[in-house]
ZAMARGU-4260 file (C-alpha; in steps of 0.2 Angstrom, whole numbers, plus 5000, padded with zeros to 4 digits):
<rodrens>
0) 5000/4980/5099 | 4988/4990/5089 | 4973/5000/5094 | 4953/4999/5095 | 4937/4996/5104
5) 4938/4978/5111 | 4930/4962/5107 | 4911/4962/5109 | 4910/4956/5125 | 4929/4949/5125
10) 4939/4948/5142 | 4954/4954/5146 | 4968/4939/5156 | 4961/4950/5171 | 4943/4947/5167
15) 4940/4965/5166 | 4930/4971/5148 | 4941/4985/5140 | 4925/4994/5133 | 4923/4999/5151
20) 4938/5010/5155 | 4935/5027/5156 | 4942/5039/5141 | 4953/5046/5152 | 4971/5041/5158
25) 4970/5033/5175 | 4982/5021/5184 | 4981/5003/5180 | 4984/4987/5188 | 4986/4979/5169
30) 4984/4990/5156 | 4996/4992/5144 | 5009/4988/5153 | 5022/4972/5157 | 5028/4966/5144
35) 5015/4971/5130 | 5024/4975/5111 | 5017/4993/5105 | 5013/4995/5090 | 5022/5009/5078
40) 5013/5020/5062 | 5024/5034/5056 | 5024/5041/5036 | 5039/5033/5029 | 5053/5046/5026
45) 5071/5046/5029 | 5073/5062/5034 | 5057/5063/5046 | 5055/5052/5065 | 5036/5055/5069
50) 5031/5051/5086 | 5014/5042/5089 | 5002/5047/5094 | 4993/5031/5097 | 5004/5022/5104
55) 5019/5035/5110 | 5033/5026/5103 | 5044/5032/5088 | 5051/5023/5073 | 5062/5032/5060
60) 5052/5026/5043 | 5063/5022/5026 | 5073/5009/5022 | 5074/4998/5006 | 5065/4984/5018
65) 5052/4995/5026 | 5060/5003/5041 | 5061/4984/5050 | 5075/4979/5060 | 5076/4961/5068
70) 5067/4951/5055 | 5067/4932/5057 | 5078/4917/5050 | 5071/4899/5050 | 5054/4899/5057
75) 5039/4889/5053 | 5021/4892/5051 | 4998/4882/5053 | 4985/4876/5039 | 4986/4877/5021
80) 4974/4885/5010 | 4967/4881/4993 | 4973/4887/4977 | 4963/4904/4968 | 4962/4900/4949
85) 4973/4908/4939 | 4967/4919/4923 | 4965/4909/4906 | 4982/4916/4900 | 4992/4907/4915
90) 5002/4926/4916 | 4999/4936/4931 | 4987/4949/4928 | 4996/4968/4931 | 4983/4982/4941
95) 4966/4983/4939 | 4965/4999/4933 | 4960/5006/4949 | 4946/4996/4953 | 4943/4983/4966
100) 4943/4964/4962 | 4930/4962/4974 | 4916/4976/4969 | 4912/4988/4984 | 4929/4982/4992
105) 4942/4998/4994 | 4961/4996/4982 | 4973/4997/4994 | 4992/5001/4983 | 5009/4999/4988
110) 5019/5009/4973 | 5036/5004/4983 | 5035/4984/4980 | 5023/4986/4964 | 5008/4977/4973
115) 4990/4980/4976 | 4974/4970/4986 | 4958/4974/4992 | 4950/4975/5010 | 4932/4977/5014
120) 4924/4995/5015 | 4925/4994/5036 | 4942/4995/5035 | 4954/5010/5035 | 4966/5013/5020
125) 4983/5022/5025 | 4995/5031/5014 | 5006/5021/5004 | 5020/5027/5014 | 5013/5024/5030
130) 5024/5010/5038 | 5017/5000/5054 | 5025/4987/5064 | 5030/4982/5083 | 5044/4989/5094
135) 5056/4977/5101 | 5051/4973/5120 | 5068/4973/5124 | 5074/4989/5117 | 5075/5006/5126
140) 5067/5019/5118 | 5069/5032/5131 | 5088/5032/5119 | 5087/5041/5105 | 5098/5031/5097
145) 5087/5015/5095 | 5071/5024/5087 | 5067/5017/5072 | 5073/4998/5079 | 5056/4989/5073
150) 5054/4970/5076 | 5044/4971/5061 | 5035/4983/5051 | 5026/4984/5034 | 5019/4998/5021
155) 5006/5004/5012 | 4994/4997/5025 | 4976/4994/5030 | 4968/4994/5047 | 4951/4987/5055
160) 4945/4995/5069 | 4960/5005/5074 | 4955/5008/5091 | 4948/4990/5096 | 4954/4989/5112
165) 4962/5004/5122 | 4971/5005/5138 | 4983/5013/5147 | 5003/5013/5150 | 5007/5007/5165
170) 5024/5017/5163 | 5017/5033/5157 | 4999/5035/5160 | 4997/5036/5140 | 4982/5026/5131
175) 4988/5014/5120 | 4979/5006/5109 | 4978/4989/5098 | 4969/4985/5079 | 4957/4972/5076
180) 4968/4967/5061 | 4980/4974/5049 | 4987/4968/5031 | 5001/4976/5021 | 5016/4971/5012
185) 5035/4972/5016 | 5051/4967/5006 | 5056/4949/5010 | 5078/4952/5009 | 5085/4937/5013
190) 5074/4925/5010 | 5079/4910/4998 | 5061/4907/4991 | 5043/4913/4992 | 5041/4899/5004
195) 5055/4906/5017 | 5047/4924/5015 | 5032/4915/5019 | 5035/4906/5034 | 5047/4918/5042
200) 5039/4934/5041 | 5021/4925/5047 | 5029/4917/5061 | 5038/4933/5065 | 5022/4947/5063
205) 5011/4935/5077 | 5030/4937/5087 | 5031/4953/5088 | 5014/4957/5090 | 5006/4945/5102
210) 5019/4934/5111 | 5035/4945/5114 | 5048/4938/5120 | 5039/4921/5118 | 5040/4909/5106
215) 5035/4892/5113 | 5018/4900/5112 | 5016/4902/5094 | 5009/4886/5084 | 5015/4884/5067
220) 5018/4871/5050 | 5034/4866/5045 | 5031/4871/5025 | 5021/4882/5016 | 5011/4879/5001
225) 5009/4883/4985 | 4996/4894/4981 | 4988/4906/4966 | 4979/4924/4969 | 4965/4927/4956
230) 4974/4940/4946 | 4989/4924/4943 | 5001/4927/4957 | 5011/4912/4961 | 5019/4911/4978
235) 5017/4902/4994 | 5007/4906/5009 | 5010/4900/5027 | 5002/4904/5043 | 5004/4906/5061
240) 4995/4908/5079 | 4998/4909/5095 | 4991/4900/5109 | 4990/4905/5127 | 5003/4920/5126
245) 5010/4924/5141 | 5010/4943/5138 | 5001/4954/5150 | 4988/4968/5149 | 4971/4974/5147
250) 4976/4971/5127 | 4983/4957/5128 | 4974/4943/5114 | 4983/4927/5106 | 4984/4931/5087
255) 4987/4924/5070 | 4997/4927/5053 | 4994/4924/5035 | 5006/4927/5023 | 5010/4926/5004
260) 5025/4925/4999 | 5028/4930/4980 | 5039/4940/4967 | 5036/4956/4960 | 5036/4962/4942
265) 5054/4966/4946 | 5059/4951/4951 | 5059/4952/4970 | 5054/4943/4984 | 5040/4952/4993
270) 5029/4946/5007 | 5011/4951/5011 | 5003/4948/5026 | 4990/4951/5037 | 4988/4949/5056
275) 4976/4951/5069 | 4968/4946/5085 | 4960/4927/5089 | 4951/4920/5101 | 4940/4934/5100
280) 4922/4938/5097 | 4926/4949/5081 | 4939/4940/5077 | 4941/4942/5058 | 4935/4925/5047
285) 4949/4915/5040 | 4935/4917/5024 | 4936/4934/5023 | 4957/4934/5025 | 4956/4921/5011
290) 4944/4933/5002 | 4955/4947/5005 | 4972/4937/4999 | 4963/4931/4983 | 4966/4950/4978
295) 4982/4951/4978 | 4991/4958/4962 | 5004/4965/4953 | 5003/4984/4951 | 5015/4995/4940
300) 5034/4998/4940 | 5041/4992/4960 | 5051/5008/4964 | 5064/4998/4976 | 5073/4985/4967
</rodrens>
């Protein structure tokens, strides 16, 4: 999964504190090893396959629904969440002419699905090309052949605390890291409604990230529900967790999912979401997500349609 210093004071499943592994690679009885997900961060381009750094895998960016192979079908996802109020004019609002919604917040763009949010100043915003997302447990990436097969991955992103926890690879001596949280957006093909973009992709993000190959650990509702961003964007979010996962490592955290699932100015299904780690001391507030997702808005001319 994703990268950072650990949760103040956090355990690991082996009751050993992350924050006290020495900065150099060393052999591990945990670490990132067994069946842990890696996390994937390359600059989007067909023509390019980045490895990284971070996490040493490869993913081949591109693709008219963000690089992402595996996406799921009919999943489910937790809680509901109140409706923002819409503006006067009962339109959603487009841009904000490059200002926050939230004042002192950082604009975080994604010109490929015509969106835009906002994330507090702590966190890091990435190039709008830059897609992230999980490799599949199950797949071989020592063959060239499969680089690029993502479970999930999303662009125009933005991290907390990139390097929260670090550890190291049981299979290569490399540290690999895992985020605090991330949030991002991703197209939503397939889906029949904002609902099914919703449910699917938040049940799918805390998969790939927290639980692979598990799913009897992640705890979800059966329908999403309707919901309004400040700026008037009507879709559907849905949410999801996990609890107890049964993957191993120094990294190794339950998580959680919150997703909108909305159209675009071109007509599209598009999903944002964002993900992180729970159970945790710095675990991000399901206020501040909420805060974060008020933002959400409409921004320019979508170039994939």
């Amino acid at each position: 999964m994703p990268s950072g210093q650990p949760p103040g004071g956090a355990q690991n499943p082996h009751g050993q504190d992350p924050r006290q592994q020495s900065s150099r690679p060393q052999p591990s009885s945990g670490g990132a090893g067994g069946n842990r997900a890696k996390a994937v961060a390359v600059a989007a381009a067909t023509t390019v396959v980045v490895a990284v750094g971070v996490t040493g895998s490869l993913l081949l960016g591109g693709g008219k629904d963000d690089g992402a192979a595996g996406l799921g079908g009919n999943t489910k996802a937790p809680a509901s969440a109140s409706p923002s109020t819409a503006p006067a004019s009962g339109r959603p609002q487009t841009g904000n002419n490059g200002r926050p919604a939230v004042p002192g917040w950082k604009v975080v763009v994604n010109p490929e699905w015509g969106t835009a949010f906002d994330v507090p100043p702590d966190w890091d915003v990435k190039e709008p090309s830059m897609l992230i997302g999980f490799d599949d447990s199950k797949v071989d990436y020592s063959d060239p052949r499969n680089w690029g097969k993502a479970v999930i991955a999303m662009s125009g992103p933005a991290i907390l605390q990139e390097n929260w926890c670090l550890s190291v690879d049981d299979n290569n001596g490399l540290r690999t890291g895992t985020w605090l949280a991330a949030a991002g957006t991703k197209g939503a093909k397939g889906a029949r409604s904002t609902g099914d973009a919703a449910l699917s992709q938040a049940e799918q993000w805390v998969y790939a990230g927290y639980t692979q190959p598990d799913r009897k650990s992640i705890v979800s509702d059966p329908a999403a529900t309707p919901y309004t961003t400040r700026s008037g964007v009507r879709g559907s979010i849905a949410r999801a967790r996990s609890r107890h996962t049964p993957e191993k490592g120094t990294c190794a955290f339950d998580g959680k999912a919150v997703t909108f699932g909305f159209r675009n100015s071109a007509g599209d299904l598009v999903a944002w979401t964002l993900f992180g780690a729970t159970g945790v001391r710095d675990e991000l507030p399901d206020s501040t997500i909420m805060k974060i997702l008020s933002t959400v808005r409409l921004h320019g001319k979508p170039k994939t349609t």
